[in-house]
C-alpha positions, -999 to +999 in steps of 0.1 A: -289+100+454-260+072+440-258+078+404-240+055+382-208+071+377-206+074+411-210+031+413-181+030+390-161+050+405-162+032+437-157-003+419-127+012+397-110+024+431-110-018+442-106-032+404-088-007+387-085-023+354-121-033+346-143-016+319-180-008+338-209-001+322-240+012+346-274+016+342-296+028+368-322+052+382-311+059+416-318+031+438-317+002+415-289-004+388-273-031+367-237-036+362-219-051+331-180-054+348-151-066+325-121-076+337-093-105+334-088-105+373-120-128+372-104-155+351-107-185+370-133-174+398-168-184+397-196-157+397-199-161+434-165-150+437-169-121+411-193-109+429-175-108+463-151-088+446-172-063+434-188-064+465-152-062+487-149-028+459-181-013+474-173-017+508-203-009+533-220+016+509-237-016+497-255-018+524-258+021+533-257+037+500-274+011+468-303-003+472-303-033+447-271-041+424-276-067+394-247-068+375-229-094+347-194-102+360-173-113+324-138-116+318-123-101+284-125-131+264-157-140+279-170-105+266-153-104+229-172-141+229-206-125+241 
């Protein structure tokens, strides 16, 4: 069974300066993800990078992902 540290883990190995919080019980989890290397993207393609980060244990490995994508200032604004 995925646990969360495991999650961020993977998505630390593909955006290695993000802070990641995860909640989750195994199959389903939410994601907060900080990080300035989403300034100027739109949530789509925050996503696709967190997405790129998990690679094709997204499809094999988590069952459902939610997650809040937010830059730094974006998350000292929140």
């Amino acid at each position: 069974m995925v646990t969360p540290e495991q999650i961020k883990e993977w998505i630390l190995a593909g955006i290695e300066d993000a802070v990641i919080e995860i909640e989750g019980d195994g199959q389903h989890f939410f994601a907060t993800i900080v990080t300035d290397q989403f300034e100027g993207k739109t949530r789509i393609q925050r996503h696709q990078m967190v997405y790129k980060a998990l690679g094709d244990k997204m499809n094999a490995e988590i069952h459902a992902l939610s997650m809040k994508t937010l830059t730094v200032e974006q998350h000292q604004n929140a």
